[in-house]
mmCIF file of the N, C-alpha and C atoms, coordinates in Angstrom:
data_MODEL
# 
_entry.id   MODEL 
# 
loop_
_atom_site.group_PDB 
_atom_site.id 
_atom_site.type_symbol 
_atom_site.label_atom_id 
_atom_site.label_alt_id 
_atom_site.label_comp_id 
_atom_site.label_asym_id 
_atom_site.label_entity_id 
_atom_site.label_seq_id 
_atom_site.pdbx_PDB_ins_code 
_atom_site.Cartn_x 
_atom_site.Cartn_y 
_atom_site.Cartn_z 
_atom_site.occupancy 
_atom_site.B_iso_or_equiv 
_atom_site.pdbx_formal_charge 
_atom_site.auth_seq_id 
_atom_site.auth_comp_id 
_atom_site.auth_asym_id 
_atom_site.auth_atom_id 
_atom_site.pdbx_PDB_model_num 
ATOM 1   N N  . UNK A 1 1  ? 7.330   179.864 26.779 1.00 0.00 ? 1  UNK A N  1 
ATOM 2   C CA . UNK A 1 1  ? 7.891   178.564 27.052 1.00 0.00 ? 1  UNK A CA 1 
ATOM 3   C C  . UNK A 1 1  ? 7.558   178.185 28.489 1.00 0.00 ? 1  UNK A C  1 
ATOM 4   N N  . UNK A 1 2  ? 7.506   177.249 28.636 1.00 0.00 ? 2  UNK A N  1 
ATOM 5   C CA . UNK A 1 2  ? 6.738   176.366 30.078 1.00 0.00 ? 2  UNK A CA 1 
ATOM 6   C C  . UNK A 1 2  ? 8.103   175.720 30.533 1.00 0.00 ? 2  UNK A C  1 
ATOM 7   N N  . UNK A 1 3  ? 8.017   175.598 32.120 1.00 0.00 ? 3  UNK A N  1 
ATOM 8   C CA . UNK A 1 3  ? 9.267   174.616 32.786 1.00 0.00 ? 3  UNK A CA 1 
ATOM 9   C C  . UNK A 1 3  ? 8.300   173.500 33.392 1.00 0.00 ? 3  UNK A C  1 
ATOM 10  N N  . UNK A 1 4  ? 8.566   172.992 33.494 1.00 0.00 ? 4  UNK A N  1 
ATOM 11  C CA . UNK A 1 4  ? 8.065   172.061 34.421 1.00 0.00 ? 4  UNK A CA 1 
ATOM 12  C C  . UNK A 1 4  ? 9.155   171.328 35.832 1.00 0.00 ? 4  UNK A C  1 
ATOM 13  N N  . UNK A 1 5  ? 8.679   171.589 37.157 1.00 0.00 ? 5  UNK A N  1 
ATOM 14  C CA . UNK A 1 5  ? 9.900   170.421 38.060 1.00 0.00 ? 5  UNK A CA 1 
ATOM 15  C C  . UNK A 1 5  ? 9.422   169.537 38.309 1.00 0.00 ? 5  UNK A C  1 
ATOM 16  N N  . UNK A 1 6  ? 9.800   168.182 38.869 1.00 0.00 ? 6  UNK A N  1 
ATOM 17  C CA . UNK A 1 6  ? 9.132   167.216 39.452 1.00 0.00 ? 6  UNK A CA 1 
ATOM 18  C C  . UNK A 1 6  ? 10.089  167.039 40.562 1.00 0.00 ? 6  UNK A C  1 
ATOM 19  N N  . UNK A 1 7  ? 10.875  167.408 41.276 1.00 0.00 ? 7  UNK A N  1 
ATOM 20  C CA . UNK A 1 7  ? 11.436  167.268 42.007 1.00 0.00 ? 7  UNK A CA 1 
ATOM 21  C C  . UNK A 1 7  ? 11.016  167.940 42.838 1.00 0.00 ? 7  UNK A C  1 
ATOM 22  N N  . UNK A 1 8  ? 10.608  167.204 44.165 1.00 0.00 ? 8  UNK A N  1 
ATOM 23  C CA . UNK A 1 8  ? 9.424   167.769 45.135 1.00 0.00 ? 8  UNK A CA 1 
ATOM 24  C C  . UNK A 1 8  ? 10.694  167.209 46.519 1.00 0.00 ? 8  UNK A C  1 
ATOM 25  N N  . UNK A 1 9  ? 10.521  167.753 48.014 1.00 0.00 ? 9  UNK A N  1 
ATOM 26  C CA . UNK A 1 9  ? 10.889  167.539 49.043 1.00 0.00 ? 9  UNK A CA 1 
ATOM 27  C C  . UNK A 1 9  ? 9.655   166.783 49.468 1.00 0.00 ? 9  UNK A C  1 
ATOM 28  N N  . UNK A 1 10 ? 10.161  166.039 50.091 1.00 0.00 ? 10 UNK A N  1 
ATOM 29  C CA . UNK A 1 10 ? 9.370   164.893 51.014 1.00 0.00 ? 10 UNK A CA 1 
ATOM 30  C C  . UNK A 1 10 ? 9.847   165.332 52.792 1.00 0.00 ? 10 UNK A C  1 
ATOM 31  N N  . UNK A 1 11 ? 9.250   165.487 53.416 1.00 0.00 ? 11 UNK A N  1 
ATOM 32  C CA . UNK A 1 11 ? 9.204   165.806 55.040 1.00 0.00 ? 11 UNK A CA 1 
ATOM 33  C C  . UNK A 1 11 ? 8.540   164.934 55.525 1.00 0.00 ? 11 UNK A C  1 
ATOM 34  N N  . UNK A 1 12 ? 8.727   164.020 56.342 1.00 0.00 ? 12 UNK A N  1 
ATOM 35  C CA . UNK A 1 12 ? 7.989   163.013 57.325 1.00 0.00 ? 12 UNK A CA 1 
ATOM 36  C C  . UNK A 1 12 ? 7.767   164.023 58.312 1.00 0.00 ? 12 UNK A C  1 
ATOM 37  N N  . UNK A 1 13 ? 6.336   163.690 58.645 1.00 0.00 ? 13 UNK A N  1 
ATOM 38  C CA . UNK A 1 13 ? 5.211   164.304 59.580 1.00 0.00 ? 13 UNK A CA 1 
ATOM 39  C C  . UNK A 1 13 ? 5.961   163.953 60.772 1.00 0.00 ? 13 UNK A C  1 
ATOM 40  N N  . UNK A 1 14 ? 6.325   164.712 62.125 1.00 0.00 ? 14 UNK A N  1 
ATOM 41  C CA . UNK A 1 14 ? 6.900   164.161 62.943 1.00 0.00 ? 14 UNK A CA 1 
ATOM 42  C C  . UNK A 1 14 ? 5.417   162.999 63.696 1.00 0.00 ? 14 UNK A C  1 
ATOM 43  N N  . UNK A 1 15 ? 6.643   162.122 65.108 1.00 0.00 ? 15 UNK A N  1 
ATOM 44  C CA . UNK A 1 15 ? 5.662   161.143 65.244 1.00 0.00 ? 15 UNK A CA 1 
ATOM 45  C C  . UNK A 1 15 ? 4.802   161.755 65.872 1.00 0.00 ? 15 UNK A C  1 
ATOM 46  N N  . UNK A 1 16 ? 4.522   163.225 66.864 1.00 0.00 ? 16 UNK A N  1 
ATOM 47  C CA . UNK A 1 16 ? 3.073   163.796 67.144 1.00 0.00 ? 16 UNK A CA 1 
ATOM 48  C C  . UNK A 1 16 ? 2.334   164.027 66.389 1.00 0.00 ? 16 UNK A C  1 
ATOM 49  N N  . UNK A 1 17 ? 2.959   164.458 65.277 1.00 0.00 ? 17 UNK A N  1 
ATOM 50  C CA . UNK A 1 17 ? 1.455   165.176 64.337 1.00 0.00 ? 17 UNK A CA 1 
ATOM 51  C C  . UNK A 1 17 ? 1.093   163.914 63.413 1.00 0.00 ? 17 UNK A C  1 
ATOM 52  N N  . UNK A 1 18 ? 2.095   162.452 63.382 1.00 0.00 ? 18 UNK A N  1 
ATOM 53  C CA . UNK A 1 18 ? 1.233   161.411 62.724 1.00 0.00 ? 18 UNK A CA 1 
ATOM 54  C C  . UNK A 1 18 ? 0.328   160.764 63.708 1.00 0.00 ? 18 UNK A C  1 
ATOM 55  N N  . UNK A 1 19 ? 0.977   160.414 65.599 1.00 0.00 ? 19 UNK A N  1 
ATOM 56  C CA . UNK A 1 19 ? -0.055  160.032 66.489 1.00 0.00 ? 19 UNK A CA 1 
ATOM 57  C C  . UNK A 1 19 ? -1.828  160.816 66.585 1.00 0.00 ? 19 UNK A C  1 
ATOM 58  N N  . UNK A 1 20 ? -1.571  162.510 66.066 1.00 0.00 ? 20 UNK A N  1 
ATOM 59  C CA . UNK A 1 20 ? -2.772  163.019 66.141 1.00 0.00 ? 20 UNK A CA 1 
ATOM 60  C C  . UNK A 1 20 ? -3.368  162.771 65.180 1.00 0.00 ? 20 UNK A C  1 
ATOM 61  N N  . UNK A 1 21 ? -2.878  162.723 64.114 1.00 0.00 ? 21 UNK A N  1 
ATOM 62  C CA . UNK A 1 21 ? -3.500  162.593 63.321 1.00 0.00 ? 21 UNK A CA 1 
ATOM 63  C C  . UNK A 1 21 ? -4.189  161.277 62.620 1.00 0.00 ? 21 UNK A C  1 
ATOM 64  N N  . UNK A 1 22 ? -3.488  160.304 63.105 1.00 0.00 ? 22 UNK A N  1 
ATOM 65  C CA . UNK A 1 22 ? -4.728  158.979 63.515 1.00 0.00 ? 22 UNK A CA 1 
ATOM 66  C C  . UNK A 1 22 ? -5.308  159.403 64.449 1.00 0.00 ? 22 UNK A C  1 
ATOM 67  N N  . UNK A 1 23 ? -5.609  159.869 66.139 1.00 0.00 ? 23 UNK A N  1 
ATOM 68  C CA . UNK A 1 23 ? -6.446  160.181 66.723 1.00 0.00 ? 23 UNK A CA 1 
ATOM 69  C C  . UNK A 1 23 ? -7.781  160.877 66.161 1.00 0.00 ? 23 UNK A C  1 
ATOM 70  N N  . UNK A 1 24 ? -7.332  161.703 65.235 1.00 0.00 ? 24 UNK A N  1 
ATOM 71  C CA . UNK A 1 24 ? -8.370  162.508 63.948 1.00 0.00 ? 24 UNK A CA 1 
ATOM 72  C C  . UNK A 1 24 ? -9.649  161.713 63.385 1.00 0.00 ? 24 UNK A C  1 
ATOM 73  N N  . UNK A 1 25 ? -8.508  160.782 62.342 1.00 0.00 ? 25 UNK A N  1 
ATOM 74  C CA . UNK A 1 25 ? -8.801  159.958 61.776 1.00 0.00 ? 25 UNK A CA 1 
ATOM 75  C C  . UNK A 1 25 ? -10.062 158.983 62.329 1.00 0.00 ? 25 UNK A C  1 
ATOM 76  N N  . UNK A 1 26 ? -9.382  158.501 63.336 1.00 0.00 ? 26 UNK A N  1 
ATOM 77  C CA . UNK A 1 26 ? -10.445 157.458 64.219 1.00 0.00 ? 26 UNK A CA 1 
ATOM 78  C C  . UNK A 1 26 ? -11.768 158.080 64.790 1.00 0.00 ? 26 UNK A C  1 
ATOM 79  N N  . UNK A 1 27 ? -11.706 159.454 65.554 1.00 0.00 ? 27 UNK A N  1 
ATOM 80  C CA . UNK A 1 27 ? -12.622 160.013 65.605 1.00 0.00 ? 27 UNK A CA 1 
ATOM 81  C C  . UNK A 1 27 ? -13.805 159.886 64.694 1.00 0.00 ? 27 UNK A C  1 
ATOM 82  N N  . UNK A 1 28 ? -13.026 160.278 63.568 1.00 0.00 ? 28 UNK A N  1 
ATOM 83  C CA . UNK A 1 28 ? -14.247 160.421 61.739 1.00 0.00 ? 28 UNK A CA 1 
ATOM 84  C C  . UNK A 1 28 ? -14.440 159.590 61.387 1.00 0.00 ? 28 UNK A C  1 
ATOM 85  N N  . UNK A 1 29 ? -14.009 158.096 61.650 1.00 0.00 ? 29 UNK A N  1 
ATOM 86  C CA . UNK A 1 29 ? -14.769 156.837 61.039 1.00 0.00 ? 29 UNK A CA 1 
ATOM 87  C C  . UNK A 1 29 ? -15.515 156.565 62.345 1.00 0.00 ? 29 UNK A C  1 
ATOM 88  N N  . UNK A 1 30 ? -15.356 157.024 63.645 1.00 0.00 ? 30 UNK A N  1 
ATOM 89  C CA . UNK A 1 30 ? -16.604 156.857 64.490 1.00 0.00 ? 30 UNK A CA 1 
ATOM 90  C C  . UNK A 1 30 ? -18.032 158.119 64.675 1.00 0.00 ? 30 UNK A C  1 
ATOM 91  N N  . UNK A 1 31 ? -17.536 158.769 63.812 1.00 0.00 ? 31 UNK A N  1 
ATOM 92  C CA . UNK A 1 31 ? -18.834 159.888 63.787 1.00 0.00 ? 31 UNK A CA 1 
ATOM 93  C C  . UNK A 1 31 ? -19.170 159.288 62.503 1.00 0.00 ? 31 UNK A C  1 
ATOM 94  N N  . UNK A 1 32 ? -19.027 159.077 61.362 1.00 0.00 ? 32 UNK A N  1 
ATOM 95  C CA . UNK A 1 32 ? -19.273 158.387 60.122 1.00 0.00 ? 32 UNK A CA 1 
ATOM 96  C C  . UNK A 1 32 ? -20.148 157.417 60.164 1.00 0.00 ? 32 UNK A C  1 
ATOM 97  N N  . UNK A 1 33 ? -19.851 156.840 61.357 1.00 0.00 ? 33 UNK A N  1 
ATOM 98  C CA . UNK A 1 33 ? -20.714 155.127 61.887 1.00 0.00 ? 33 UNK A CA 1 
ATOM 99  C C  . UNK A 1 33 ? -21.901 155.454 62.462 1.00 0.00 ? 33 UNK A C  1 
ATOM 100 N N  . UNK A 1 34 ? -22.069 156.515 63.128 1.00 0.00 ? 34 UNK A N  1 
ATOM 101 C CA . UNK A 1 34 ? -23.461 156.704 63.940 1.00 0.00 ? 34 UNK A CA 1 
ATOM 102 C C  . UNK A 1 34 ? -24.880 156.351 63.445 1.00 0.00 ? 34 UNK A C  1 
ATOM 103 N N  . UNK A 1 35 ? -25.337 156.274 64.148 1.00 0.00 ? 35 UNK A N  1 
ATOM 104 C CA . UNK A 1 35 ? -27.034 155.906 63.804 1.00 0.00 ? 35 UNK A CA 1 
ATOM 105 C C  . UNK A 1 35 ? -27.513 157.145 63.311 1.00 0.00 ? 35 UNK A C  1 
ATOM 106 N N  . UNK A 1 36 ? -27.056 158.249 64.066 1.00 0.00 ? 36 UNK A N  1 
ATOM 107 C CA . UNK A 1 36 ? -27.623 159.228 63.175 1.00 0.00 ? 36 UNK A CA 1 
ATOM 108 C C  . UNK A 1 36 ? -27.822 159.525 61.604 1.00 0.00 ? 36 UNK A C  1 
ATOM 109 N N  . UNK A 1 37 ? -26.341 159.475 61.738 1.00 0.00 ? 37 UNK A N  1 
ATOM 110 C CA . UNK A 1 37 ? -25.373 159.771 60.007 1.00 0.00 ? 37 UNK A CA 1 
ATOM 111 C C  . UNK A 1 37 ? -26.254 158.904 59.224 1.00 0.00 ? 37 UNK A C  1 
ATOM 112 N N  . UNK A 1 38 ? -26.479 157.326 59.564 1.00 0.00 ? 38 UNK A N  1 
ATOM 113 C CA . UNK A 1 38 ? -27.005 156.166 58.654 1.00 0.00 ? 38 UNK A CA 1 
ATOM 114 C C  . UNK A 1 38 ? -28.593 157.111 58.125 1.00 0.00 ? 38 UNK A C  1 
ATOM 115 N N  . UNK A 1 39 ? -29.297 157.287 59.563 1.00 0.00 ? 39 UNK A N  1 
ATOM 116 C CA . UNK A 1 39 ? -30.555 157.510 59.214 1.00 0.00 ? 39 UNK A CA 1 
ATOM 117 C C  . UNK A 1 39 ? -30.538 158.888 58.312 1.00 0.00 ? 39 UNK A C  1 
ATOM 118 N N  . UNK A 1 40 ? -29.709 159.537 58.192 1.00 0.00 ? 40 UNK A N  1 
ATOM 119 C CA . UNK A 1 40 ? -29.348 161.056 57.531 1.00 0.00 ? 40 UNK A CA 1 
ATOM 120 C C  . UNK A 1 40 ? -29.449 160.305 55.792 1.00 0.00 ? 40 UNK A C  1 
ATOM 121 N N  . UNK A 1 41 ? -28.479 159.495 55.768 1.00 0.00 ? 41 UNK A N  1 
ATOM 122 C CA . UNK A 1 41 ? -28.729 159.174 54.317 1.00 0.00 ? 41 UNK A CA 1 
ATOM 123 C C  . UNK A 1 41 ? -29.458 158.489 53.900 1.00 0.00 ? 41 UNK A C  1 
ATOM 124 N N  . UNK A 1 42 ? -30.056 157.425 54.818 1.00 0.00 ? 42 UNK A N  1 
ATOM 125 C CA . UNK A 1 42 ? -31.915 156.700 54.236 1.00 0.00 ? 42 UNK A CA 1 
ATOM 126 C C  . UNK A 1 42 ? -32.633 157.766 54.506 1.00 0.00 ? 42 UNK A C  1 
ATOM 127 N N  . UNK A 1 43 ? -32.722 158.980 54.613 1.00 0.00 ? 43 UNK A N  1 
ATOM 128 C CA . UNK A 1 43 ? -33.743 160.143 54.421 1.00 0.00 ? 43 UNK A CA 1 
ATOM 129 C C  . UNK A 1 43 ? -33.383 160.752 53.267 1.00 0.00 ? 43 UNK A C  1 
ATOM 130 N N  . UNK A 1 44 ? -32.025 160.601 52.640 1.00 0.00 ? 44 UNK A N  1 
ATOM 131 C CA . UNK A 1 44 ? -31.694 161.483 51.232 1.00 0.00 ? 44 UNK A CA 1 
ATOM 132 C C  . UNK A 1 44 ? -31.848 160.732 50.411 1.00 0.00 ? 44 UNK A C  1 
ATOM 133 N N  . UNK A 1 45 ? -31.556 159.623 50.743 1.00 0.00 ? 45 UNK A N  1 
ATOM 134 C CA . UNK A 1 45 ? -31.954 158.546 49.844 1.00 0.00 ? 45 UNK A CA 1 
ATOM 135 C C  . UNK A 1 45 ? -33.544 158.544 48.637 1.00 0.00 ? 45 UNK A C  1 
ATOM 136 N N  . UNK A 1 46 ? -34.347 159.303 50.030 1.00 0.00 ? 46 UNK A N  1 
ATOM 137 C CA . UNK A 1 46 ? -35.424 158.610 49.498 1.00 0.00 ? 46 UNK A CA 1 
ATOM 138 C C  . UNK A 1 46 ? -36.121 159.908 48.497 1.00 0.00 ? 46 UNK A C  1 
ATOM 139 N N  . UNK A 1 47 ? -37.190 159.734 47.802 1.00 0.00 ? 47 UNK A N  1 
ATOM 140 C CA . UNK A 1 47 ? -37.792 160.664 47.200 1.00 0.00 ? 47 UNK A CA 1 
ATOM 141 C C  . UNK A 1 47 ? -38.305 162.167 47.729 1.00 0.00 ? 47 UNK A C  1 
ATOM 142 N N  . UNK A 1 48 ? -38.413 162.894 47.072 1.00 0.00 ? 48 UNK A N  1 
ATOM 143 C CA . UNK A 1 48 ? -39.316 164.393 47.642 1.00 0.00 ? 48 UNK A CA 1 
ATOM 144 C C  . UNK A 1 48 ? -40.648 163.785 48.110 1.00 0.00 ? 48 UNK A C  1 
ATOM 145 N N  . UNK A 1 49 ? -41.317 163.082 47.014 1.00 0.00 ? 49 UNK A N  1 
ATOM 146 C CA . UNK A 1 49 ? -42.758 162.200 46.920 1.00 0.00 ? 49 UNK A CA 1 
ATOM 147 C C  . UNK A 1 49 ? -42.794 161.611 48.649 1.00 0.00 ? 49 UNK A C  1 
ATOM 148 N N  . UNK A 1 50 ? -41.852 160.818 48.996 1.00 0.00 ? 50 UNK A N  1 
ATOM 149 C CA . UNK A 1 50 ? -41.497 160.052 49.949 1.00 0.00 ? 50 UNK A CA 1 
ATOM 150 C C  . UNK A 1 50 ? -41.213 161.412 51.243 1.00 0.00 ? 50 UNK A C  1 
ATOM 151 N N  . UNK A 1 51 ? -40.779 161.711 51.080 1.00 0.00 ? 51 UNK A N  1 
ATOM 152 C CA . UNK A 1 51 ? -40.766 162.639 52.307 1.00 0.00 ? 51 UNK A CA 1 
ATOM 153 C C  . UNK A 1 51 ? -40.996 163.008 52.402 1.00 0.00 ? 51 UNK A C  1 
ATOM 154 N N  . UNK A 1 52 ? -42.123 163.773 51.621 1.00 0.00 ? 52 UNK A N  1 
ATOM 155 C CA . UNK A 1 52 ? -43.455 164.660 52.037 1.00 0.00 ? 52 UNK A CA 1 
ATOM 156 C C  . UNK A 1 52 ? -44.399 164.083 52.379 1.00 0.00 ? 52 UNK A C  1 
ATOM 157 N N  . UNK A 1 53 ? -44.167 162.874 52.226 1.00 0.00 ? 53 UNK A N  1 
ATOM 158 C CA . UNK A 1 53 ? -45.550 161.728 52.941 1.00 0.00 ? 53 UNK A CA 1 
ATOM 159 C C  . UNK A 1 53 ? -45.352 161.645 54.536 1.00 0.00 ? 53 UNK A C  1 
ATOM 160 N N  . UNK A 1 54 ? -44.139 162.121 55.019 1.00 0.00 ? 54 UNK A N  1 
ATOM 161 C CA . UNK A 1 54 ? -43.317 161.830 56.193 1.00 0.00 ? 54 UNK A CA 1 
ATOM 162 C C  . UNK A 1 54 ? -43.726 163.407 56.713 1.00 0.00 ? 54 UNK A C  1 
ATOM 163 N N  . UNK A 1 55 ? -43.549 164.413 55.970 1.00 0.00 ? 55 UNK A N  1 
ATOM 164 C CA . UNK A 1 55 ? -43.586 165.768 56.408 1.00 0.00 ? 55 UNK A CA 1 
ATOM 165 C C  . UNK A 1 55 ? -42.772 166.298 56.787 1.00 0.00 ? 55 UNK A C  1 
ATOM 166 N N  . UNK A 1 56 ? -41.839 165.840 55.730 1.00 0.00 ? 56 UNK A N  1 
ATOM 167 C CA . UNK A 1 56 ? -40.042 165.914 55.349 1.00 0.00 ? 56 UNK A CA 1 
ATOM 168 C C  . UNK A 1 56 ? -40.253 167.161 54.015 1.00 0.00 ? 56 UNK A C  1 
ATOM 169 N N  . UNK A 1 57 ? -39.092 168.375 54.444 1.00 0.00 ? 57 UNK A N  1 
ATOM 170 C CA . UNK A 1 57 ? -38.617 168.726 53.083 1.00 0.00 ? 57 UNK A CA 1 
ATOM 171 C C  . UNK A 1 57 ? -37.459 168.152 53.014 1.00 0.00 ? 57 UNK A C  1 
ATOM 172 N N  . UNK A 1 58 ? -36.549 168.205 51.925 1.00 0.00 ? 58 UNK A N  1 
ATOM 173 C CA . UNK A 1 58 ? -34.796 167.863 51.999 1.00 0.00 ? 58 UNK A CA 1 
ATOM 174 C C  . UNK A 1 58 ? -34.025 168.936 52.641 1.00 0.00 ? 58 UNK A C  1 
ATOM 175 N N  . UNK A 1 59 ? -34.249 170.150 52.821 1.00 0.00 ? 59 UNK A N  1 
ATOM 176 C CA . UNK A 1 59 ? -33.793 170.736 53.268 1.00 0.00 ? 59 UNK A CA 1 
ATOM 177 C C  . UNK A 1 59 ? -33.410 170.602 54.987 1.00 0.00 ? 59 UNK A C  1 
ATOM 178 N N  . UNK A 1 60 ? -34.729 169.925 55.358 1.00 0.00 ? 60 UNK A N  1 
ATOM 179 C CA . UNK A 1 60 ? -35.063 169.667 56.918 1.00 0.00 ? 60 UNK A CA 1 
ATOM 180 C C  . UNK A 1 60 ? -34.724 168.518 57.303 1.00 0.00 ? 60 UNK A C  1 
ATOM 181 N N  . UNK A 1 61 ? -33.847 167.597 56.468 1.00 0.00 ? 61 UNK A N  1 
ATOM 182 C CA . UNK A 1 61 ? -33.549 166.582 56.946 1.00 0.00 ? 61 UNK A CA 1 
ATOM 183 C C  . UNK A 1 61 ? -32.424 166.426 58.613 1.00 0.00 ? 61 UNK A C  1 
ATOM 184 N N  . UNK A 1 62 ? -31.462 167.715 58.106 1.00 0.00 ? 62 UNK A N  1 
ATOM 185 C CA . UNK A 1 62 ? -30.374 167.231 59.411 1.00 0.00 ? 62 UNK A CA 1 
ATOM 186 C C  . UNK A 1 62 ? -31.321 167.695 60.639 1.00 0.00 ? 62 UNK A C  1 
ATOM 187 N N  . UNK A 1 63 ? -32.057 168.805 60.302 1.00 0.00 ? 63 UNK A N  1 
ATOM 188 C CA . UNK A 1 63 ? -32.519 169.589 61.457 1.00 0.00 ? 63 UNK A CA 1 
ATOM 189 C C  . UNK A 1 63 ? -33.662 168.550 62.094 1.00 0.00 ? 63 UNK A C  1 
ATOM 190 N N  . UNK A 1 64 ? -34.083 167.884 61.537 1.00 0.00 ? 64 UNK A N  1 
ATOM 191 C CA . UNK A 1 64 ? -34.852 166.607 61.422 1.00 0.00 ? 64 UNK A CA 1 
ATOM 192 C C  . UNK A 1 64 ? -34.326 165.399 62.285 1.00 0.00 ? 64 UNK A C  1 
ATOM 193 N N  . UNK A 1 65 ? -33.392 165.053 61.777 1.00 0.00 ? 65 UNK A N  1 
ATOM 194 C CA . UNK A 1 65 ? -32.257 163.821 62.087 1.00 0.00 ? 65 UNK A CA 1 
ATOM 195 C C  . UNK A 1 65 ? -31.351 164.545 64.074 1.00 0.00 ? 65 UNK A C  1 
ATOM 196 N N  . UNK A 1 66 ? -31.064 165.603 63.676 1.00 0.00 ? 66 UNK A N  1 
ATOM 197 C CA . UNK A 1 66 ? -30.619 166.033 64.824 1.00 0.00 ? 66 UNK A CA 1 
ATOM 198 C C  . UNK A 1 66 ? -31.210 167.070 65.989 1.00 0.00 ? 66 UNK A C  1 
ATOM 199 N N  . UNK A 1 67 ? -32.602 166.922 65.707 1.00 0.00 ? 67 UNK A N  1 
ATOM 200 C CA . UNK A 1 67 ? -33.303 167.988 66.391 1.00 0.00 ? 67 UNK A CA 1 
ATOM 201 C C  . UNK A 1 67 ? -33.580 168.076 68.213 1.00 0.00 ? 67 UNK A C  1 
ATOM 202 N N  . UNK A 1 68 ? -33.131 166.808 68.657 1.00 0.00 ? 68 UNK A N  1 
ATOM 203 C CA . UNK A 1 68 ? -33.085 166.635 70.352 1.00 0.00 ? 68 UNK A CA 1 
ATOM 204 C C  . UNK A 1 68 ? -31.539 166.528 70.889 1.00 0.00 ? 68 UNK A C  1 
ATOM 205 N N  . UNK A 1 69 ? -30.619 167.153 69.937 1.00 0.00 ? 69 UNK A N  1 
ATOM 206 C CA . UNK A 1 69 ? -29.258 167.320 70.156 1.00 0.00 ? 69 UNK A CA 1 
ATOM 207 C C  . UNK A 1 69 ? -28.776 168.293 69.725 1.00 0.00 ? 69 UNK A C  1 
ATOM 208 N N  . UNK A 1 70 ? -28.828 169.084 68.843 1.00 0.00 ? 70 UNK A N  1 
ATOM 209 C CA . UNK A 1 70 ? -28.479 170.447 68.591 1.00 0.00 ? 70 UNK A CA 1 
ATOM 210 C C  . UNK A 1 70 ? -29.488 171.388 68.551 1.00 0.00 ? 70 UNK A C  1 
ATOM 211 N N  . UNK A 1 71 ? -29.295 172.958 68.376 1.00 0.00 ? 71 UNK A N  1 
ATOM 212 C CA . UNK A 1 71 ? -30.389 173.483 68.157 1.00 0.00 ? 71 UNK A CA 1 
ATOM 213 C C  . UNK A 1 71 ? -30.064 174.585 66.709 1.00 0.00 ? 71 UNK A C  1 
ATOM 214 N N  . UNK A 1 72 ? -30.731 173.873 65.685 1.00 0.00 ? 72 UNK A N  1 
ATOM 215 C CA . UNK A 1 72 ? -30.648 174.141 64.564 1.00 0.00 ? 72 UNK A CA 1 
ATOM 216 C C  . UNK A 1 72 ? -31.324 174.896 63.912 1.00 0.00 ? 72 UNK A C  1 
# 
């Protein structure tokens, strides 16, 4: 035989960990926005055919996309 509860506790996040956690938030829709990120997915976007014309594998795309900023 199975129980089931639905009666759950609710806790409001105090107001630091909701202020950080928009700070979070905002961060990741501004790394999300970058020129990088964009050009990351018009490179996945496109074909194997297509990016081997470029001298692209898919694999090499981030290392590609981020190669004068990290070392990958």
């Amino acid at each position: 035989m199975a129980s089931i509860t639905t009666n759950t506790d609710f806790v409001r996040p105090s107001p630091i960990k909701r202020a950080l956690s928009s700070i979070l938030n905002g961060l990741i829709s501004i790394s999300a926005n970058t020129s990088r990120v964009r050009e990351m997915e018009a490179l996945m976007a496109l074909s194997d055919a297509q990016l081997a014309e470029r001298g692209l594998k898919r694999e090499e795309i981030a290392r590609y996309v981020f190669r004068d900023t990290y070392f990958v």
